[in-house]
C-alpha positions in Angstrom: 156.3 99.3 347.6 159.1 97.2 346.7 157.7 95.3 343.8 156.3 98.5 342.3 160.2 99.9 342.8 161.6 96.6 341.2 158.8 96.2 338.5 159.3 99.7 337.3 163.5 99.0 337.1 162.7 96.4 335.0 160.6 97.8 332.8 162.8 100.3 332.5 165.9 98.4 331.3 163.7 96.3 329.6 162.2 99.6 327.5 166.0 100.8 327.3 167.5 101.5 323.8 170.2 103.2 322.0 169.9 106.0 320.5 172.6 107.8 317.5 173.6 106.1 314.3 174.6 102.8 313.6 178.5 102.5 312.2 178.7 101.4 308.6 182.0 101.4 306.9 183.1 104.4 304.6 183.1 102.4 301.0 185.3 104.9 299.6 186.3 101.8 297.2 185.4 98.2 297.9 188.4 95.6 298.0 187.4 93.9 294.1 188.1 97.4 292.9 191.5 97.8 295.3 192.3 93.9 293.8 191.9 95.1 290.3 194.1 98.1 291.1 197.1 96.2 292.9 196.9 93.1 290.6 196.3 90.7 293.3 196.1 87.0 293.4 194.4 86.5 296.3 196.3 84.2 299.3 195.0 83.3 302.6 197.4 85.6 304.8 200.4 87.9 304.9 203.8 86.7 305.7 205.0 86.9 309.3 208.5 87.9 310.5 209.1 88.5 307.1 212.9 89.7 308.1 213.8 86.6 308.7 213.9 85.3 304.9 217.1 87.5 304.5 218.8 85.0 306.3 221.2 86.7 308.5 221.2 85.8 311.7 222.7 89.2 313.1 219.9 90.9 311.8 216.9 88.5 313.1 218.7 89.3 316.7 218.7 93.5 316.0 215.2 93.4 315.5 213.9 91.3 318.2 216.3 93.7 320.3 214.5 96.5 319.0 211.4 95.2 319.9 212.2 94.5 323.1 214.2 97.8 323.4 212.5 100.3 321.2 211.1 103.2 323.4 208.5 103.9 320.5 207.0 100.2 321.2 206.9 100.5 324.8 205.4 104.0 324.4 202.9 102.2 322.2 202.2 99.6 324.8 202.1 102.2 327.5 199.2 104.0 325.7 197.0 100.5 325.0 197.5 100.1 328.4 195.7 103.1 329.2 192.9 102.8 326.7 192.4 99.3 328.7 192.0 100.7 331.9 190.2 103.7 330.7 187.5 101.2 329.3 187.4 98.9 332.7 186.9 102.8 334.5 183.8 103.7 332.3 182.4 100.5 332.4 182.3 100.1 336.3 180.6 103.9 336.0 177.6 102.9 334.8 177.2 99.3 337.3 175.0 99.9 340.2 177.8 101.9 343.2 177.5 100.3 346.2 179.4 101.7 349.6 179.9 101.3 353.2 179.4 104.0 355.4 179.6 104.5 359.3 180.1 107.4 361.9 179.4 109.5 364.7 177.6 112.5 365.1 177.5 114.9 368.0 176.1 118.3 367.7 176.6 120.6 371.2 173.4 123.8 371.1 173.9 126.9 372.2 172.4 127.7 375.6 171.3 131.3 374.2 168.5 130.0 371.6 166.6 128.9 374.1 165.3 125.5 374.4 168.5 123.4 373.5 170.0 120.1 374.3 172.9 118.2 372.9 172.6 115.4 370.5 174.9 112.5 369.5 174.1 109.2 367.1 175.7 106.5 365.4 175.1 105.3 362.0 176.4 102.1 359.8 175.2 100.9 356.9 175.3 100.6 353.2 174.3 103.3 350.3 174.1 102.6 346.6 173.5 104.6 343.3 172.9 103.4 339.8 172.2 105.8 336.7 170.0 103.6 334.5 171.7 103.5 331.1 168.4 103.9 328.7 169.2 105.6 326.1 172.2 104.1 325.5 174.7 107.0 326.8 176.9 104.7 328.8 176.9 101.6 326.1 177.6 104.3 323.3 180.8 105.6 325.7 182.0 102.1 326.2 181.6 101.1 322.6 183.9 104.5 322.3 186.2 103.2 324.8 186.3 99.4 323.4 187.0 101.2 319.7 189.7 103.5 321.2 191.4 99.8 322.9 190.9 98.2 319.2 192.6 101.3 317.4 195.7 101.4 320.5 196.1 97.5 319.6 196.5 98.3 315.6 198.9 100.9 316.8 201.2 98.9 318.6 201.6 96.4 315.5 202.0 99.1 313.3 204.9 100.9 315.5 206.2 97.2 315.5 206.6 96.9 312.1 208.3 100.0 311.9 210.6 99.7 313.7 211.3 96.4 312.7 211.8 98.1 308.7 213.7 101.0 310.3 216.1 98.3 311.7 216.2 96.2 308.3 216.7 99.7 306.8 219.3 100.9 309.0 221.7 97.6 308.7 221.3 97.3 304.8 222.6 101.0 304.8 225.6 100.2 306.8 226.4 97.1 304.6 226.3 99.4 301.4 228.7 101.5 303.0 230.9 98.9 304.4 230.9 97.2 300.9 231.8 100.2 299.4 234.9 100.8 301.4 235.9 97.2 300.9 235.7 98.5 296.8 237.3 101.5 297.6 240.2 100.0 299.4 240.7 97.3 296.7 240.6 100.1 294.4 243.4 102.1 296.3 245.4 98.9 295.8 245.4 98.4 292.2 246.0 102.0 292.0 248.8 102.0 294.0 250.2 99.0 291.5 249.5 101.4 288.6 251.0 104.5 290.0 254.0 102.3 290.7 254.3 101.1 287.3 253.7 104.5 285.8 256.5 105.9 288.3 258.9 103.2 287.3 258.4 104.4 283.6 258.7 107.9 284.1 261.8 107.1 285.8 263.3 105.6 282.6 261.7 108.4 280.7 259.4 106.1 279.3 256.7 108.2 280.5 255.9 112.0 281.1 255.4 114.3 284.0 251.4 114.5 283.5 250.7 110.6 283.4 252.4 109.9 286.8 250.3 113.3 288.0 247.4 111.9 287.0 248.6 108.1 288.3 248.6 110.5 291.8 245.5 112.6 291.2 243.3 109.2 290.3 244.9 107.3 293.8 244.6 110.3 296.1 240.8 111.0 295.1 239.8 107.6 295.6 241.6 107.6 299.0 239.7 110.5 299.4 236.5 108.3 299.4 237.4 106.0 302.5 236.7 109.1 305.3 233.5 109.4 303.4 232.2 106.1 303.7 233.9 105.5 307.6 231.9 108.8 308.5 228.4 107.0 307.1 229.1 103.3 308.3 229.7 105.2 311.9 226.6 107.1 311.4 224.3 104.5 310.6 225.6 102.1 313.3 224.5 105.2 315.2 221.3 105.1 314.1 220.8 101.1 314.6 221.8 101.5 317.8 219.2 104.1 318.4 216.1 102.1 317.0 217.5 98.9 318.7 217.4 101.1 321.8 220.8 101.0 322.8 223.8 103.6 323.1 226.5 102.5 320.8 228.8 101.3 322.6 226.1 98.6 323.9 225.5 97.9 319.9 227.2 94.2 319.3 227.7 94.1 315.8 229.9 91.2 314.4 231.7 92.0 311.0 228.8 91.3 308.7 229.5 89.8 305.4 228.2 92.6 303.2 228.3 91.0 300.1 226.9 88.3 300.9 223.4 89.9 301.8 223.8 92.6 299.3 223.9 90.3 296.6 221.4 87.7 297.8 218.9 86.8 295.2 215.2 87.1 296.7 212.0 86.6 294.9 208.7 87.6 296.9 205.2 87.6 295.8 204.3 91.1 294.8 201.1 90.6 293.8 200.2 87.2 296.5 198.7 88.2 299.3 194.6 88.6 301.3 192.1 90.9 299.2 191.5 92.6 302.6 195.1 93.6 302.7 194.8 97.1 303.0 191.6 97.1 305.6 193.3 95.5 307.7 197.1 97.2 307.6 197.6 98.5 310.8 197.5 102.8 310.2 194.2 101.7 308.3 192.6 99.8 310.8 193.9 102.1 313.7 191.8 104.9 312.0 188.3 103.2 311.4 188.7 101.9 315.0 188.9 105.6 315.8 186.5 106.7 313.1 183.6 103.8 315.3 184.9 105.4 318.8 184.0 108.8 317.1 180.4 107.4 316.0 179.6 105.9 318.7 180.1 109.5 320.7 177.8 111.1 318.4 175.3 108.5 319.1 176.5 109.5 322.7 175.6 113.1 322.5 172.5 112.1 321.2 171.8 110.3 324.4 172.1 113.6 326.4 169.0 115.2 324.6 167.0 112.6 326.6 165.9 112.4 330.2 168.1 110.7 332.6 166.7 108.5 335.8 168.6 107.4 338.6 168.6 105.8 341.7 169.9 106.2 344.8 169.3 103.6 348.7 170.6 103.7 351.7 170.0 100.5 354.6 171.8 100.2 358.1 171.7 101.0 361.4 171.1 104.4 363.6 170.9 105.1 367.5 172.0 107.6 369.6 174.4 104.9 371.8 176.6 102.9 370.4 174.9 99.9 372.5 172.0 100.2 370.9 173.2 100.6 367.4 173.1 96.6 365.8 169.4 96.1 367.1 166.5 95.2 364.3 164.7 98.3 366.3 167.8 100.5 365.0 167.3 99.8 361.1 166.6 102.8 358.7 166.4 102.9 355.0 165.8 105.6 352.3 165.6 105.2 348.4 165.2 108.2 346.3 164.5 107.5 342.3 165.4 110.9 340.4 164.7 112.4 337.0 166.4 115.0 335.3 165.6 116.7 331.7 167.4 119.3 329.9 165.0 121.8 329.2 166.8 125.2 328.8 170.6 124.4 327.4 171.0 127.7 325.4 171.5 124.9 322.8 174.6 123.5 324.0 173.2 119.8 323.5 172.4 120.3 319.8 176.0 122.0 319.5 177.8 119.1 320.9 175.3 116.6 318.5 177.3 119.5 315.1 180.8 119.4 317.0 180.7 115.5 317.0 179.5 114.9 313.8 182.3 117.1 312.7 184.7 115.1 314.1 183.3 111.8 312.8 183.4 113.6 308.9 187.0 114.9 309.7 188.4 111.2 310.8 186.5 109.8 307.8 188.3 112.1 305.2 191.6 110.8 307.4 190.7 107.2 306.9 190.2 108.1 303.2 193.2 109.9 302.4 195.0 106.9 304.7 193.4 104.2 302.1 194.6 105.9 299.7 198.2 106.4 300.9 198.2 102.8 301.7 197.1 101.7 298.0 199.9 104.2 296.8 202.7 103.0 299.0 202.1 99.4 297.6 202.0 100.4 293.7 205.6 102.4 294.1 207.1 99.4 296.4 206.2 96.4 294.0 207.2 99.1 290.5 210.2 99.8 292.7 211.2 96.4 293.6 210.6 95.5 289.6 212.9 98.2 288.6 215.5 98.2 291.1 216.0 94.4 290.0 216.2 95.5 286.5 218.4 98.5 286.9 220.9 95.9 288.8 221.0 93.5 286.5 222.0 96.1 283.8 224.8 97.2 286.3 226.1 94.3 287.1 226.7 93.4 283.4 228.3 97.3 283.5 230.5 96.3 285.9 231.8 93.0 284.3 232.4 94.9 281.1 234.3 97.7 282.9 236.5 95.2 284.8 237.6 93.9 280.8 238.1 97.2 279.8 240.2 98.0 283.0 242.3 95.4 282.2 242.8 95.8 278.7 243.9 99.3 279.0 246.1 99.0 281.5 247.9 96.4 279.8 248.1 98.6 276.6 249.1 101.6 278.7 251.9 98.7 279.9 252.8 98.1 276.3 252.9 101.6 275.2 249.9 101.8 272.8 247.8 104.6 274.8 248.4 107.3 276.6 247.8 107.5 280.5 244.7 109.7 280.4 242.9 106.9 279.3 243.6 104.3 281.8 242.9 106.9 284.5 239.3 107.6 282.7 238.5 103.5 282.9 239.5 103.4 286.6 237.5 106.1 287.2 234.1 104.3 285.1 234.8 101.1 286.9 234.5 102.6 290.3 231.4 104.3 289.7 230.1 101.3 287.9 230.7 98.8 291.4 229.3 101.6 293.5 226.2 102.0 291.5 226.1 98.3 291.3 226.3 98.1 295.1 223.4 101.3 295.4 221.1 99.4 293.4 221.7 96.2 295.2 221.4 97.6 298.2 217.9 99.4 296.5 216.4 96.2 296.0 216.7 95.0 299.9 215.1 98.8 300.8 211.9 98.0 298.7 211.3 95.0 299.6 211.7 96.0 303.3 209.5 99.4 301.8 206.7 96.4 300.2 206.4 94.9 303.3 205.6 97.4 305.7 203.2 98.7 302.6 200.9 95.8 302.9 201.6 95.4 307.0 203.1 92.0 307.2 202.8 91.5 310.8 205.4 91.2 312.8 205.7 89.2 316.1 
C-alpha cells in the first residue's frame, strides 16, 4: 500500500507542469532603434556616484547623509523587505506541512441515554499536509512573488538616485542664491561710491536734483534684492535639510564657495553610455518586473481551472492511560489523498483568467508610456545641457562687455559728458547680466544632475 501511495506521488510530480503563458518582453522598440534615436556610442557601463565628479567635498557628505537619512530610502527598503518575506511565506506554503500534535481527551456520558460509560485517551504524534503543485499554481505565485522582490530592488535604486539628484539639486540652488547675494552686495557697494560721488556734485551744483534721485532709486532697489535672496538661500537650506533627513538646525553646512562650483567647467559624455541603458533604468525595470509578477498570475489563474490533489497523514501514539501510550501496540496512522474540481463556479474562474489579463495589458501600456518617458527625459537633458552651455557662454561674454561699459560711463558721467540716467541704465544691464550669468551657470549643473538620473547612473 505504501509503494502504490509513493509511486503514484511520483508520477504525479513527475507528470506536473505549468500551465498560463510564458513572459516575453513587450518590444515596443528594440534598443538599435532606441540607439539610433539617442545617438549612442555604446560604452560598457554607466557611471557610478556620479556626484562625486563635482568635486566638492561638502556635497559628497549631504548625499551619503541623505542616503543614510532619507525616510523615502528607508521606506523603500522597508517595502523590499516585505516583498522578501512575502516570497519565503509563499514558498514554505506549498512544501509538504509537517506538525506535532499531543493531548488528552475525556468525555463524561449522561447516565439518562442509557447504556453509557466514561471515556478518556491520550494521543501524540505527528500530522502532515502537502498540496501537490501540478499545474503550476504555486510556482506561478512564487515566480509572482520573486518578480514583485526584483521590481522592490529596482525601486530602492531608483528612490536612491533621487534623492541623491534632489540633494545635488537642492545645494546648487542654494549656491545660485548665495552667489547672487555676494553680486548684489558688491553691487550695493559700488553704488553707494556712485551715489556718493553724485551727492558730492550736486552739492557743488554740479549736478541736479533728479540724478542724485535716481543715484538713490538705483541703490535702494538693489538693496531691495538682498531680503529676496536671504528668504531663498534660507528656504532651500530648508529643503536640503529635509531630503538629507535632518531638521535644520542639525544641517552642517560650511560656507561653500559658490563660485567656485558654479563656474566649474565639466564635460560628460552625452551620448557614451550601454545600449541597454534605458531597460535597465530603474522606473523601467521596476515596471517589467511588475508587468512578469502580473503574467505569471495569469498563468496562476489559469492553474485554478484545473483539479487540485492533496495529501494529508497522521502517525503516533493512542491509549486510554498515559502508561500505555509509547508502546509499538499503541501506534495509529491515517493518510487521506484528496481531489477537488471546480465544476459549478458561476464562471468566476474564467472571470478572474479576463480580470488578470487586464491587468497584465494595463501594466504593459505603463511600461510603454514609462519607455517612452525615459527616452524623452534623456533627449531634453543632453539638448538642455548643450544649450545651457551655449547660452552661458554668450552671457559670460555679456557680462564682461557690461563691466566695460559700466566703467566707461561712470567715468564720463565723472567728467561731465553724460547725463546720470545713463549710468543708472548700465548698472542696472550689468546686474541683470551677472545674475543671468549666474542662472545659466547654475542651469548647466541642474541638467547634468537632470542627464544623470535620465539614464539611472546608479548610485551606491
Amino acid at each position: 500500500m505504501y509503494k502504490a501511495l509513493l509511486c503514484s506521488v511520483v508520477c504525479l510530480l513527475c507528470l506536473s507542469c505549468s500551465v498560463g503563458p510564458d513572459y516575453e518582453r513587450p518590444l515596443f522598440y528594440n534598443e538599435a532603434t532606441i540607439a539610433q534615436e539617442l545617438n549612442l556610442q555604446n560604452t560598457a557601463s554607466l557611471p557610478c556616484n556620479w556626484y562625486k565628479q563635482f568635486a566638492d567635498s561638502q556635497l559628497t557628505g549631504l548625499v551619503e547623509q541623505g542616503l543614510q537619512n532619507s525616510t523615502d530610502v528607508n521606506i523603500a527598503i522597508a517595502r523590499l523587505r516585505q516583498a522578501r518575506a512575502s516570497l519565503q511565506i509563499n514558498q514554505a506554503d506549498y512544501l509538504p506541512q509537517v506538525g506535532l500534535k499531543g493531548g488528552y481527551n475525556y468525555n463524561k456520558t449522561s447516565k439518562n441515554i442509557g447504556l453509557a460509560a466514561d471515556s478518556h485517551y491520550y494521543s501524540a504524534g505527528f500530522d502532515a499536509s502537502w498540496e501537490l503543485d501540478l499545474w503550476g499554481k504555486g510556482r506561478q505565485q512564487i515566480k509572482a512573488d520573486a518578480a514583485t522582490l526584483s521590481a522592490a530592488e529596482y525601486t530602492v535604486r531608483d528612490v536612491r538616485l533621487t534623492v541623491a539628484a534632489e540633494v545635488v539639486a537642492d545645494y546648487v540652488y542654494l549656491l545660485q542664491n548665495m552667489e547672487n547675494l555676494r553680486i548684489a552686495e558688491q553691487n550695493v557697494r559700488l553704488q553707494q561710491d556712485i551715489l556718493d560721488t553724485v551727492k558730492t556734485k550736486y552739492q557743488n551744483g554740479l549736478s541736479d536734483e533728479t540724478a542724485y534721485s535716481e543715484a538713490q532709486y538705483l541703490l535702494e532697489n538693489t538693496k531691495a534684492q538682498l531680503p529676496v535672496y536671504r528668504e531663498q538661500i534660507e528656504k532651500y537650506r530648508n529643503a536640503l535639510a529635509t531630503v538629507v533627513g535632518v531638521i535644520p538646525s542639525e544641517l552642517s553646512l560650511k560656507k561653500a564657495d559658490a563660485h567656485k562650483l558654479l563656474h566649474k567647467k565639466v564635460e560628460p559624455e552625452l551620448n557614451s553610455f550601454p545600449l541597454y541603458v534605458i531597460r535597465l533604468r530603474p522606473d523601467v525595470a521596476a515596471v517589467e518586473q511588475q508587468l512578469i509578477a502580473q503574467n505569471a498570475l495569469v498563468g496562476k489563474a489559469v492553474a485554478e481551472l484545473y483539479p487540485d490533489i492533496s495529501i494529508s497523514g497522521l502517525w503516533g501514539y493512542a491509549a486510554s492511560g498515559g502508561s500505555k501510550l509509547i508502546r509499538s501496540s499503541s501506534q495509529t496512522y491515517n493518510y487521506a489523498p484528496l481531489l477537488t474540481m471546480p465544476l459549478l463556479d458561476w464562471n468566476k474562474l474564467q472571470n478572474n483568467i479576463e480580470l488578470q489579463e487586464h491587468i497584465r495589458q494595463e501594466i504593459s501600456e505603463n511600461y510603454k508610456q514609462t519607455v517612452l518617458n525615459a527616452i524623452a527625459e534623456i533627449k531634453n537633458a543632453q539638448t538642455s545641457f548643450k544649450q545651457n552651455q551655449i547660452a552661458a557662454d554668450r552671457k559670460c561674454a555679456a557680462v564682461t562687455n557690461m563691466q566695460t561699459a559700466a566703467k566707461l560711463t561712470q567715468q564720463k558721467y565723472i567728467n561731465g559728458l553724460i547725463e546720470f540716467s545713463e549710468v543708472a541704465r548700465t548698472q542696472q544691464n550689468l546686474l541683470s547680466a551677472q545674475q543671468e550669468y549666474i542662472a545659466s551657470q547654475a542651469q548647466i549643473l541642474q541638467s547634468l544632475v537632470a542627464f544623470y538620473k535620465a539614464i539611472g547612473a546608479p548610485v551606491q
